[in-house]
PDB file of the backbone (N, CA, C, O) and the ligand in Angstrom, with CONECT records:
HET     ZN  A 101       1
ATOM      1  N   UNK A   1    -136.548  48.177-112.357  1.00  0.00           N
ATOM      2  CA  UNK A   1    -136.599  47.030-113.281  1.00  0.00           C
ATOM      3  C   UNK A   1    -136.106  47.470-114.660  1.00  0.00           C
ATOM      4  O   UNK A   1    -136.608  48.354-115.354  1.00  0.00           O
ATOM      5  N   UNK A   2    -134.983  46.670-114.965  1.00  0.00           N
ATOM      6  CA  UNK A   2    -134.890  47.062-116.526  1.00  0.00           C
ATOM      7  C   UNK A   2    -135.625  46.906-117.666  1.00  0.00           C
ATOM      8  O   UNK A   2    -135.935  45.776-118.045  1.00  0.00           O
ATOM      9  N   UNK A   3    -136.018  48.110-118.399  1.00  0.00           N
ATOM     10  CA  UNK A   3    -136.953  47.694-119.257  1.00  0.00           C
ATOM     11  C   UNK A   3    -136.580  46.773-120.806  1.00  0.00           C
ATOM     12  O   UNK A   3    -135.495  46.718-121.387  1.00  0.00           O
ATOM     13  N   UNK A   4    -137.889  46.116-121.188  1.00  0.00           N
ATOM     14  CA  UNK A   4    -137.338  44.930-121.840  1.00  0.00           C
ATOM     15  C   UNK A   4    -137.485  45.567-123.353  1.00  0.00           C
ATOM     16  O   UNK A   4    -138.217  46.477-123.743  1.00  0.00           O
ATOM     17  N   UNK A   5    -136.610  44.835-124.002  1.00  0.00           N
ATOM     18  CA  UNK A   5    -136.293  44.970-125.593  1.00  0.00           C
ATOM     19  C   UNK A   5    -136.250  43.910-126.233  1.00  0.00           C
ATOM     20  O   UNK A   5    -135.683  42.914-125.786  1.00  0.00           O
ATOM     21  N   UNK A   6    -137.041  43.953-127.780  1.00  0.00           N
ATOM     22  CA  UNK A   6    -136.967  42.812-128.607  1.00  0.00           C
ATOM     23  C   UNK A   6    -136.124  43.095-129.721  1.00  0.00           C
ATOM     24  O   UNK A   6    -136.353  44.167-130.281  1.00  0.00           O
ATOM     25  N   UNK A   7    -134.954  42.199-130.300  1.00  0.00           N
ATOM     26  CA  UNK A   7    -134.310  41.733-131.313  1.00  0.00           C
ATOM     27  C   UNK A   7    -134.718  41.402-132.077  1.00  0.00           C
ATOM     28  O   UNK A   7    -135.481  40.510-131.706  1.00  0.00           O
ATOM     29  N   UNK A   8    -134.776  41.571-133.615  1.00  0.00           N
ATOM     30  CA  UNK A   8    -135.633  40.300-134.642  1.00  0.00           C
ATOM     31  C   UNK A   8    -134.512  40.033-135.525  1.00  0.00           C
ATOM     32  O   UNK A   8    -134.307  40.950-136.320  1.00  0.00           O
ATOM     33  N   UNK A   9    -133.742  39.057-135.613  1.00  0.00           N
ATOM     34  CA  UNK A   9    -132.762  38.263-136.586  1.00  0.00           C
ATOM     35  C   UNK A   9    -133.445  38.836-137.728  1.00  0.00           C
ATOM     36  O   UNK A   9    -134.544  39.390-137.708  1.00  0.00           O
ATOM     37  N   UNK A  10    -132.414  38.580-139.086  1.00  0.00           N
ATOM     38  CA  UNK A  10    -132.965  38.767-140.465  1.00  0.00           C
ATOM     39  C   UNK A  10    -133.610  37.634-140.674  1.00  0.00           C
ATOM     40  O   UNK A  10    -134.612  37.624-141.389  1.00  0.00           O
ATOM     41  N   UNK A  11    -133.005  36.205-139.921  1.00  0.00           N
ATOM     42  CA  UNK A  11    -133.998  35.283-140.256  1.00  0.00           C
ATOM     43  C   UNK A  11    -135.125  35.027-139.721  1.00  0.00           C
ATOM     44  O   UNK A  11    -135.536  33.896-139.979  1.00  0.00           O
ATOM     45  N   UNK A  12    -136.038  35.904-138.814  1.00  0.00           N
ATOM     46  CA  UNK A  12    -136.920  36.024-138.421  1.00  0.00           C
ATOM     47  C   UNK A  12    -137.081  35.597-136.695  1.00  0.00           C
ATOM     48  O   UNK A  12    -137.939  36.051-135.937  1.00  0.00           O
ATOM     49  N   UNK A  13    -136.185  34.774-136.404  1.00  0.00           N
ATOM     50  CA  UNK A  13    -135.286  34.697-134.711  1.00  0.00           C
ATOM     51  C   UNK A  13    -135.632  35.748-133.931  1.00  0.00           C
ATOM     52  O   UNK A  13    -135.157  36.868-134.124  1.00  0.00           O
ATOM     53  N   UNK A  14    -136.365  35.521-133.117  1.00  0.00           N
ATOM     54  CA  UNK A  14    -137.235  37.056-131.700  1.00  0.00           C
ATOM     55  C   UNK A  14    -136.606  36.842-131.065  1.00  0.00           C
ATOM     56  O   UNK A  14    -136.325  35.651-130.929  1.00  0.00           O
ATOM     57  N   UNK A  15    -135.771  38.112-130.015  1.00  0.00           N
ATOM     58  CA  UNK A  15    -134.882  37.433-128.441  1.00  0.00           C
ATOM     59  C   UNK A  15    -135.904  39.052-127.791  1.00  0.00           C
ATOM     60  O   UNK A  15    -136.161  40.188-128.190  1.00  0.00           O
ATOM     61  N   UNK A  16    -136.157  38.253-126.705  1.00  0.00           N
ATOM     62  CA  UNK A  16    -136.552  39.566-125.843  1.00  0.00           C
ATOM     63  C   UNK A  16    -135.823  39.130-124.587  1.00  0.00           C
ATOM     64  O   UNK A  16    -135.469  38.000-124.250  1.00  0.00           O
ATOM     65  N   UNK A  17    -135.672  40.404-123.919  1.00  0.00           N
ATOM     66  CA  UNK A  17    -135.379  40.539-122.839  1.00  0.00           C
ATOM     67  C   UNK A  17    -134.619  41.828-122.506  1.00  0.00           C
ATOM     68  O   UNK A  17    -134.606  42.758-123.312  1.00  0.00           O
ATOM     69  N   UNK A  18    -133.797  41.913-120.975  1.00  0.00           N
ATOM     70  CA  UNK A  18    -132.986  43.250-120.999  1.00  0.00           C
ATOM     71  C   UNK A  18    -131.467  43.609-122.047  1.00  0.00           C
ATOM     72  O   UNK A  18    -130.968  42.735-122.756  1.00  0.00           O
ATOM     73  N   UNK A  19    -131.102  44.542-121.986  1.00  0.00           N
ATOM     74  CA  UNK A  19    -129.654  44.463-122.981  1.00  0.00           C
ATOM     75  C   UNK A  19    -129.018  43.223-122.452  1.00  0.00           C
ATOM     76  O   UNK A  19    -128.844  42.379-123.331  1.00  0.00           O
ATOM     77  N   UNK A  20    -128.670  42.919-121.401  1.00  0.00           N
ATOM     78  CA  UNK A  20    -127.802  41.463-121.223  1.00  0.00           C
ATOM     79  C   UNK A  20    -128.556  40.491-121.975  1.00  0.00           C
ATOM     80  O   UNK A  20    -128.320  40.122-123.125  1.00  0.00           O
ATOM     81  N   UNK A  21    -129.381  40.155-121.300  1.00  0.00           N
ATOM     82  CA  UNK A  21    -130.428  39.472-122.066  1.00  0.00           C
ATOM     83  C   UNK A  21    -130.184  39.268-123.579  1.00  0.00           C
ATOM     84  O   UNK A  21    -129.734  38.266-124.137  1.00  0.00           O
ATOM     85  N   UNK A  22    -130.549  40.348-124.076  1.00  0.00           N
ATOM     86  CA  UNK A  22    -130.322  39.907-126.146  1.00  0.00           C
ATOM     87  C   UNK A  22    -128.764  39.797-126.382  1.00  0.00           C
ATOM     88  O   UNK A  22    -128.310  39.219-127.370  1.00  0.00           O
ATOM     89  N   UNK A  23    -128.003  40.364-125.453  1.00  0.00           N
ATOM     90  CA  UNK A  23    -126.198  40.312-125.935  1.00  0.00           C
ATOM     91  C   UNK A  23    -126.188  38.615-125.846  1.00  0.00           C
ATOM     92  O   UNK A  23    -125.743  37.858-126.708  1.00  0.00           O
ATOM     93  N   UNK A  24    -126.752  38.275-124.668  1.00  0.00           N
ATOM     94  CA  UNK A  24    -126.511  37.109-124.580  1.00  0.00           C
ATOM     95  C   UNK A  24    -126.817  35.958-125.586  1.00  0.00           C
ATOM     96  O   UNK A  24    -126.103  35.028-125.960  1.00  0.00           O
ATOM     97  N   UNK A  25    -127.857  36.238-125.850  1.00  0.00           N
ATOM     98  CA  UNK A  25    -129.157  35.275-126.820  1.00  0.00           C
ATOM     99  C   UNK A  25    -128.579  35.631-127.718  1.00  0.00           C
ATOM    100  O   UNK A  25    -127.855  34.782-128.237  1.00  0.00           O
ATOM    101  N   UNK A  26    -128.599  36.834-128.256  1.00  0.00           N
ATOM    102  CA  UNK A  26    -128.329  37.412-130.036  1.00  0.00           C
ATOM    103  C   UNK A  26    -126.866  36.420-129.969  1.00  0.00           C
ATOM    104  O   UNK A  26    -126.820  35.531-130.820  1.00  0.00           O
ATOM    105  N   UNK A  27    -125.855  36.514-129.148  1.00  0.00           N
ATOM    106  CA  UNK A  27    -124.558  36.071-129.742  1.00  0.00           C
ATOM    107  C   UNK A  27    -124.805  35.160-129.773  1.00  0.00           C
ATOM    108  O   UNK A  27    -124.737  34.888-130.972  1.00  0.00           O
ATOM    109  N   UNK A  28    -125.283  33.782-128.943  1.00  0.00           N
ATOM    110  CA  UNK A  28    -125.502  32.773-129.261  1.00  0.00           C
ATOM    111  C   UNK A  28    -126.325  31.748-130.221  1.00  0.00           C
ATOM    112  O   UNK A  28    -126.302  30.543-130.471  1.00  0.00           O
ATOM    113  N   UNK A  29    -127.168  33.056-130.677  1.00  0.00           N
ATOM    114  CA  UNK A  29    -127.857  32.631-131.588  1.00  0.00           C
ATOM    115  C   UNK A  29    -127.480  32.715-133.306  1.00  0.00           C
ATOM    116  O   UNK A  29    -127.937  32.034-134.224  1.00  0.00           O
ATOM    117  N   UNK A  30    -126.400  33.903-133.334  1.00  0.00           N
ATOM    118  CA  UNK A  30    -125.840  33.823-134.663  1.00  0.00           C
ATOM    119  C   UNK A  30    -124.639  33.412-134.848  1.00  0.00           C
ATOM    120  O   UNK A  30    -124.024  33.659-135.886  1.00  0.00           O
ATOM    121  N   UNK A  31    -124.036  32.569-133.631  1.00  0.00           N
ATOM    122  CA  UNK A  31    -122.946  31.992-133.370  1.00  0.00           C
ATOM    123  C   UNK A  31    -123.525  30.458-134.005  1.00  0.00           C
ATOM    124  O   UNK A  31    -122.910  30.055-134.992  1.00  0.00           O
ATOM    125  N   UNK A  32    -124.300  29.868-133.656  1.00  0.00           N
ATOM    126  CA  UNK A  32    -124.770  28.571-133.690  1.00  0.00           C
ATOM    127  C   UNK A  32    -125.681  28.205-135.267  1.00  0.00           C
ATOM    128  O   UNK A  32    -125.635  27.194-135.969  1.00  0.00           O
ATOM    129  N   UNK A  33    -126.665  29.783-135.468  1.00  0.00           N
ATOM    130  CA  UNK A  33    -127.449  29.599-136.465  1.00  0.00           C
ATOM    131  C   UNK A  33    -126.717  29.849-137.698  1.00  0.00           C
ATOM    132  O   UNK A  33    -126.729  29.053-138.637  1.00  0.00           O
ATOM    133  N   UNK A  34    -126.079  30.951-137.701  1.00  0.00           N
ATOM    134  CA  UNK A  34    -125.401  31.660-138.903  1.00  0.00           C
ATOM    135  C   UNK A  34    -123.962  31.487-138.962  1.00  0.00           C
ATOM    136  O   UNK A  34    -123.435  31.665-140.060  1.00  0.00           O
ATOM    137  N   UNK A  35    -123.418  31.249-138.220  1.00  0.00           N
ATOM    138  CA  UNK A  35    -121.562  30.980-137.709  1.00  0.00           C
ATOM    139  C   UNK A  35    -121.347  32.359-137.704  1.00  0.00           C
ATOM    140  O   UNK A  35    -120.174  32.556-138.018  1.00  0.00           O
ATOM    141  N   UNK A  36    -122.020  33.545-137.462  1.00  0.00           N
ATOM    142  CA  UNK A  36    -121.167  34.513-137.388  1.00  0.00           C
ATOM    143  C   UNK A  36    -121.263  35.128-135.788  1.00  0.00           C
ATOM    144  O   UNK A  36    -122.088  34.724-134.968  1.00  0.00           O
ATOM    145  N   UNK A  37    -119.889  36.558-135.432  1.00  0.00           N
ATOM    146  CA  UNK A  37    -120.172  36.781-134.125  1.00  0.00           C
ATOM    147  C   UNK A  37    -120.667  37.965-134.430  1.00  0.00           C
ATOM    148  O   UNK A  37    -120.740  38.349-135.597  1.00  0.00           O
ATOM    149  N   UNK A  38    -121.044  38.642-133.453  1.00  0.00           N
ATOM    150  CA  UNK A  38    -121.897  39.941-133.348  1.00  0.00           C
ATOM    151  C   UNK A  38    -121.427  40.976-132.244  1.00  0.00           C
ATOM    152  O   UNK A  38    -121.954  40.676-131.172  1.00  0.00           O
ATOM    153  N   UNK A  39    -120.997  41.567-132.190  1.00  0.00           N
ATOM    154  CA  UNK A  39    -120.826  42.670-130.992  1.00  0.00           C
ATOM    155  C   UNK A  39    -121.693  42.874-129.816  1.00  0.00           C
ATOM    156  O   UNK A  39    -122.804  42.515-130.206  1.00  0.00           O
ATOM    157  N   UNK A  40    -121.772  43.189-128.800  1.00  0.00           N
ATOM    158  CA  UNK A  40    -122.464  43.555-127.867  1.00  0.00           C
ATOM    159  C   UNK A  40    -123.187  45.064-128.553  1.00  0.00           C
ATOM    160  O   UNK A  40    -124.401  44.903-128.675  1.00  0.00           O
ATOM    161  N   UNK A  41    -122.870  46.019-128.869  1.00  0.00           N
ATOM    162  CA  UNK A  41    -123.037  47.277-129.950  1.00  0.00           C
ATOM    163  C   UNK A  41    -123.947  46.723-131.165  1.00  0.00           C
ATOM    164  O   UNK A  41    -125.035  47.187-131.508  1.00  0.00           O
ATOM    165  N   UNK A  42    -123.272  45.639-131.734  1.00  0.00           N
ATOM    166  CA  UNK A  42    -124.405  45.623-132.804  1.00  0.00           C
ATOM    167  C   UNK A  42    -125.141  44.784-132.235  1.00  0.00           C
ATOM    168  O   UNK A  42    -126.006  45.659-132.209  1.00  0.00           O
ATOM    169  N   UNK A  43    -125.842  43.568-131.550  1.00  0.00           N
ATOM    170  CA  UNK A  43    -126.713  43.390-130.757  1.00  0.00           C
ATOM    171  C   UNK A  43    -127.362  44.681-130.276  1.00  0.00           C
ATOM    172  O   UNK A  43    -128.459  44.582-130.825  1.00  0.00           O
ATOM    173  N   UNK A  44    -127.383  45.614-129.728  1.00  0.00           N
ATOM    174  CA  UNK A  44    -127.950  46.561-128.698  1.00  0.00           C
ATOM    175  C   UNK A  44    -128.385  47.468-130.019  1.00  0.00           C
ATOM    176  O   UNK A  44    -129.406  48.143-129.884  1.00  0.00           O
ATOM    177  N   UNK A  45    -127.677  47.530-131.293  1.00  0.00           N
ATOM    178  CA  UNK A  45    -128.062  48.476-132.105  1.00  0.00           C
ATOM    179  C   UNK A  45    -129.450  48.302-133.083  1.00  0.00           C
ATOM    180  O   UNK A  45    -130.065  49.089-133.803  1.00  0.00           O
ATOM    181  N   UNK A  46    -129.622  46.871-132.739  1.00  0.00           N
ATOM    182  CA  UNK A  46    -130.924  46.172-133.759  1.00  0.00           C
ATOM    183  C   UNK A  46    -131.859  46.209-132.078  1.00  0.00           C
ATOM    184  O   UNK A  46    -132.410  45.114-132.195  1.00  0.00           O
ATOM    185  N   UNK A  47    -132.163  46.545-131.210  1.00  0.00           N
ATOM    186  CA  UNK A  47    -132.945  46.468-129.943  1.00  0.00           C
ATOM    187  C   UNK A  47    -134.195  47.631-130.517  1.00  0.00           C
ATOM    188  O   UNK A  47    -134.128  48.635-131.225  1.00  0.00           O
ATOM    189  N   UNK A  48    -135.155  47.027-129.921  1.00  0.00           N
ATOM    190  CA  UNK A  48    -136.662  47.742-130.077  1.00  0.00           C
ATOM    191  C   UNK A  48    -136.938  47.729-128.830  1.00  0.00           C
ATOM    192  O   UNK A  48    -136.861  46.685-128.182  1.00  0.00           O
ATOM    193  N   UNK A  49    -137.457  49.368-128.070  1.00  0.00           N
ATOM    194  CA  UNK A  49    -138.324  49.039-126.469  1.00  0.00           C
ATOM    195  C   UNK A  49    -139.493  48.376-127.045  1.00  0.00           C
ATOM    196  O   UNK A  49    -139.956  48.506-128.178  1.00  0.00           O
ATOM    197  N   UNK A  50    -140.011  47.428-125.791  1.00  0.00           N
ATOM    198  CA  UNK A  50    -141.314  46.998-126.187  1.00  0.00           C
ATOM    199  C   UNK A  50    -142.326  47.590-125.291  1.00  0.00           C
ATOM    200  O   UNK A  50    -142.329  47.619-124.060  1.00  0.00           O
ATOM    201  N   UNK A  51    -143.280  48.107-126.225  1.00  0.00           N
ATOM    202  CA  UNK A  51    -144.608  48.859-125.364  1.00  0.00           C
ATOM    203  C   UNK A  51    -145.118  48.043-124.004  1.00  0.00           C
ATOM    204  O   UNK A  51    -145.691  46.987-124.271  1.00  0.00           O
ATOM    205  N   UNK A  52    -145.011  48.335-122.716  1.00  0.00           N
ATOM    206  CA  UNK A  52    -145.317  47.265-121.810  1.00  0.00           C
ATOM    207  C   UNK A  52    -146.824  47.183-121.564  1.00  0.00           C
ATOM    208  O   UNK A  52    -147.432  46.334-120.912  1.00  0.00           O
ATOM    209  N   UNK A  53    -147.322  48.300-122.257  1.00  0.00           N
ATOM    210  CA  UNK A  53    -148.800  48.698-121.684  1.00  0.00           C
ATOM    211  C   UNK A  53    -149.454  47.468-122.938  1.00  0.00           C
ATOM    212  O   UNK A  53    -150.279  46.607-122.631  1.00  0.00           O
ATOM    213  N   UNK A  54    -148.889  47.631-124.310  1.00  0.00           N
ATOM    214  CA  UNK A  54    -149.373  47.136-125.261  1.00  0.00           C
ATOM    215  C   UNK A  54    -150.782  47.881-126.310  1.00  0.00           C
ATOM    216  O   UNK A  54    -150.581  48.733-127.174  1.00  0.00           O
ATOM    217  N   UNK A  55    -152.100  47.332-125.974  1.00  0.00           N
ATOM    218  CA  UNK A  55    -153.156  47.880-126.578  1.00  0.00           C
ATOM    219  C   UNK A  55    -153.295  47.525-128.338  1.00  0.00           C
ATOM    220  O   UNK A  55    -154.139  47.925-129.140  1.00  0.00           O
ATOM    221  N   UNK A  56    -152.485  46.906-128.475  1.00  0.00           N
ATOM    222  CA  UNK A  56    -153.307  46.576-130.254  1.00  0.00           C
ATOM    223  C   UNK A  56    -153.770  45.323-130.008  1.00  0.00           C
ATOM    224  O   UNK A  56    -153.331  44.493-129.212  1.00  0.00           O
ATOM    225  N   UNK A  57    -155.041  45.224-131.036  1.00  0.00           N
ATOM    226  CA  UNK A  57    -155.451  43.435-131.105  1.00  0.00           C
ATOM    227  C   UNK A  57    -156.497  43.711-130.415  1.00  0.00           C
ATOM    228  O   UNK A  57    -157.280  42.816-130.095  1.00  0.00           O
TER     229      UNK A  57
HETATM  230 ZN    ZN A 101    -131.006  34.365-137.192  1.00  0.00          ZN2+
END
């Protein structure tokens, strides 16, 4: 299973999911929100793993 990663826009915009996943979302989302495009690279370069176990809270 690929493990999942979260994106956070500067405008505060969350995409989780696998690298396809945020290439997908991230471009479409600063295509539509911001008019700008984004790379697959710089998408993948703003990616955070997300702890799957979790434990805060
Ligand atoms: Zn945004």
């Amino acid at each position: 299973m690929d493990p999942l990663k979260i994106v956070t826009c500067d405008c505060g915009f969350e995409a989780i999911g696998t690298d396809e996943d945020l290439v997908e979302i991230m471009q479409a989302h600063e295509l539509d929100t911001h008019g700008r495009e984004v790379s697959r690279d710089e998408v993948l370069a703003l990616a955070n793993p997300i702890d799957p176990i979790g434990g805060q809270g």
